[in-house]
N, C-alpha and C positions, 0 to 999 in steps of 0.2 A: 504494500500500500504506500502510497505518495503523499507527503501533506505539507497542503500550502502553508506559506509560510510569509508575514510582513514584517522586516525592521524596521520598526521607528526609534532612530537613534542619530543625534546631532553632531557627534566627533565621525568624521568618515572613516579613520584611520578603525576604529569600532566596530562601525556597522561593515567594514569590509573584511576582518576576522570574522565576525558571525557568521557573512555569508559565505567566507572560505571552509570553516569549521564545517557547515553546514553539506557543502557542495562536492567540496573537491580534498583528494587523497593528500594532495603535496604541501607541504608547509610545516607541516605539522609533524613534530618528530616520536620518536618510542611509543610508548601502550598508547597514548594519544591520535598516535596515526593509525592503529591495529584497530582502534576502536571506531573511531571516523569511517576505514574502509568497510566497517561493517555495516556503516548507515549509509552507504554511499551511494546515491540515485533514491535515498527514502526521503525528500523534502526537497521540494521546489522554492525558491523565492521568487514570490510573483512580483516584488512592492518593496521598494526600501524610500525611505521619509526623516527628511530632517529638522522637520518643525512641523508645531502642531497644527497649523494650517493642512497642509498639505497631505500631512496623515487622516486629516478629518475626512477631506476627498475625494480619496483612497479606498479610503474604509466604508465609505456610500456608494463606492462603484464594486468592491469584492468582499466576499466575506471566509476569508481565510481560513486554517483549521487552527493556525500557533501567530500569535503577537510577539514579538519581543519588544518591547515597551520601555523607552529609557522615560524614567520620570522629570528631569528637569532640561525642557526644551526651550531654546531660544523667545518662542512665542507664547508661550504657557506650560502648563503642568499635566505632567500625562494621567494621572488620574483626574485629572478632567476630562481628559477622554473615555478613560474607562468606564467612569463612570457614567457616558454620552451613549457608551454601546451597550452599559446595560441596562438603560432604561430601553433601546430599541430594541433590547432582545434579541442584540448578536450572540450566538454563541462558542465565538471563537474562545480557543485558550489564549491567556493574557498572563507573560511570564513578563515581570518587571526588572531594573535594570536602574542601579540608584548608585548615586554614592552619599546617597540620605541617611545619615547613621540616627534619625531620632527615632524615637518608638513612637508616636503618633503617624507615621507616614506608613508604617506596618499595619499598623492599626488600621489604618484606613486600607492600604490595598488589600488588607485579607477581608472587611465588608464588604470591599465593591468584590472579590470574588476573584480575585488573580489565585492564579495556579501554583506560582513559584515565585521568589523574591532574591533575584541575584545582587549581592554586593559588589559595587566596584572599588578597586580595579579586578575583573574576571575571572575567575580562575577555570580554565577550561574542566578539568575532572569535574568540578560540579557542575557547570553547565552540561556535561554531559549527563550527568545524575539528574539533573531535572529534566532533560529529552527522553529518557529513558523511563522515567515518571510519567512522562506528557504519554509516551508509546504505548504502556501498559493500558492506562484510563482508555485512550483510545481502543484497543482491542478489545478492553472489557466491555464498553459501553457498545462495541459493532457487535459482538458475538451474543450477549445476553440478547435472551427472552423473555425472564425477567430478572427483577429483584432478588440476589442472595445475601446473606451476612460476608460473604468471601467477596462478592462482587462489590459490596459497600465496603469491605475494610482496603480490598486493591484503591478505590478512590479516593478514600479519606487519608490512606496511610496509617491504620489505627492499627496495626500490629506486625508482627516479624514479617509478613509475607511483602510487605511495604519496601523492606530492605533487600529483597532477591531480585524485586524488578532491576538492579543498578546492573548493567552491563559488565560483564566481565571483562578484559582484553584477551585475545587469544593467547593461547599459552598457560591461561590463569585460572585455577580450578577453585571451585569454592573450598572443596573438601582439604585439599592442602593448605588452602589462606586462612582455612578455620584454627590449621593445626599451628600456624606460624604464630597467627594471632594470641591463641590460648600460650603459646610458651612465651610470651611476650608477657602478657597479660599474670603469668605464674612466677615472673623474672623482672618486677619491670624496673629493676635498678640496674640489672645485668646487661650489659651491650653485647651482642654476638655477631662476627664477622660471618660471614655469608657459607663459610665453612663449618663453625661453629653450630651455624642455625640447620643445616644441612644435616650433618649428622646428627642433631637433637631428634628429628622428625624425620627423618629418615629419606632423606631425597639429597639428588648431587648439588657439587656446591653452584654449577651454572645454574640450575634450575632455583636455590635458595635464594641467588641473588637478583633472579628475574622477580622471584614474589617481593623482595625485600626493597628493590627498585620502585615497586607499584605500589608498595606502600608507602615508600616515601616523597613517590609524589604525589597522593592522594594525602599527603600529611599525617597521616595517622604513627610517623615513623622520624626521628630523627638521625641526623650521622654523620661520623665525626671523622677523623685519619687516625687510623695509631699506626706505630712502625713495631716489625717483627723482628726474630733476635737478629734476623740479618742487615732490617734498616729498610727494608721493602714495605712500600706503605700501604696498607689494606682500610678498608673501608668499615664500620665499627658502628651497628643499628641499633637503637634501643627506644623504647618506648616516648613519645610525647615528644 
C-alpha cells in the first residue's frame, strides 16, 4: 500500500530530509538506510508547503493519508491548521514537528488529535518509530470488520503490543535485542565490548556489535574507547 503524504515545513533544508527519508535509498547511512529501503516506494509526497497560506490551499485541493506539520510557520501557527481540518472532518494523520519545548503546545496538539509529536532538531530513529506507528493504525483500521480490544490497544498504544509495531533493521532480531537488552538491564554499571556482550548471550562478536551499534543509535546505549593490554582501542557499551 502507498500513502500520500504533505510536508508542511518552513526550513527547506527540513522539508527536503523528510522527503529524502521518505522517498529514496541514498543518503542515509547504517540501520537507517536498511530501514528506509524497507519503506521504499511505500509513501508518495504529493505537496510540500512552507507557510500557512499555502498549506491551507493545498489541503482544500487533497486530502492526504500522513501530514507532517511543523508548528511554527512564517505566516501563523500550524495548529491553527489543525485545528481548521478538524473541524472539516479531514481525516488525514497529522504528525507534528516543533521545536516548542512548553507543555501547553502538547496539550493542545494531543486535543486537536495529532498522531505523533516530533521534537526538533529530528532524530531520524524516531521518526521512523512514529511511521511505523502511523503503518500499523493504518492496516488495522483497513483490515478490521470491526471493533477488538487488540485492534483498540494497536491504536491507542495502551500496551506491549504498541512496542513491536517499531521496525526492526535487517539483521536485527527481537529475540536476541531482548537478550542484549536484559544483560544490560542485569549489569547496568558494567560496560561490555562487543566481545564481551557476545559471549554473555551467546552470538559472534560481528553480530554483538551490529545489535550494540542499533542501540546506540537508537540511544538507548552509551560508549566510550578503552584500550587493550596491547593499546588497541575497542569500543566499550553500557547502559544510559
Amino acid at each position: 500500500m502507498t500513502y500520500s503524504v504533505v510536508i508542511i515545513e518552513d526550513e527547506i533544508e527540513v522539508a527536503q530530509l523528510l522527503a529524502q527519508y521518505l522517498l529514496l535509498p541514498n543518503g542515509v547511512a547504517g540501520n537507517q538506510a536498511a530501514r528506509q529501503s524497507q519503506r521504499q516506494g511505500q509513501y508518495q509526497v504529493v505537496g510540500i508547503a512552507a507557510n500557512l497560506s499555502t498549506a491551507t490551499a493545498l489541503l482544500h485541493a487533497i486530502e492526504p493519508d500522513l501530514i507532517l506539520l511543523d508548528i511554527h510557520l512564517p505566516d501563523g501557527n500550524g495548529l491553527e491548521l489543525l485545528s481548521d481540518l478538524r473541524r472539516r472532518a479531514i481525516k488525514s494523520d497529522v504528525m507534528l514537528l516543533t521545536a516548542a519545548k512548553e507543555v501547553e503546545t502538547l496539550e493542545k496538539a494531543m486535543q486537536l488529535g495529532a498522531c505523533d509529536f516530533l521534537v526538533k532538531p529530528l532524530m531520524l530513529n524516531r521518526l521512523d518509530q512514529a511511521l511505523a506507528r502511523f503503518e500499523a493504525r493504518q492496516r488495522c483500521l483497513s483490515d478490521a470488520d470491526e471493533v477488538t480490544q487488540s485492534m483498540v490497544d494497536t491504536l491507542f498504544g495502551s500496551n506491549e503490543q504498541s512496542k513491536a509495531v517499531v521496525r526492526l533493521p535487517k539483521g536485527v532480531d527481537q529475540l536476541t535485542l531482548k537478550k542484549i537488552m536484559d544483560a544490560f538491564k542485569n549489569n547496568q554499571k558494567t560496560p561490555f565490548t562487543a566481545q564481551q556482550m557476545g559471549d554473555l548471550v551467546g552470538v559472534s562478536r560481528s553480530t554483538a556489535r551490529r545489535y550494540l551499534e542499533y542501540l546506540l543509535e537508537a540511544e538507548q546505549v552509551s560508549a566510550d574507547q578503552s584500550y587493550g593490554s596491547i593499546g588497541r582501542p575497542e569500543r566499550c557499551y553500557k547502559m544510559g
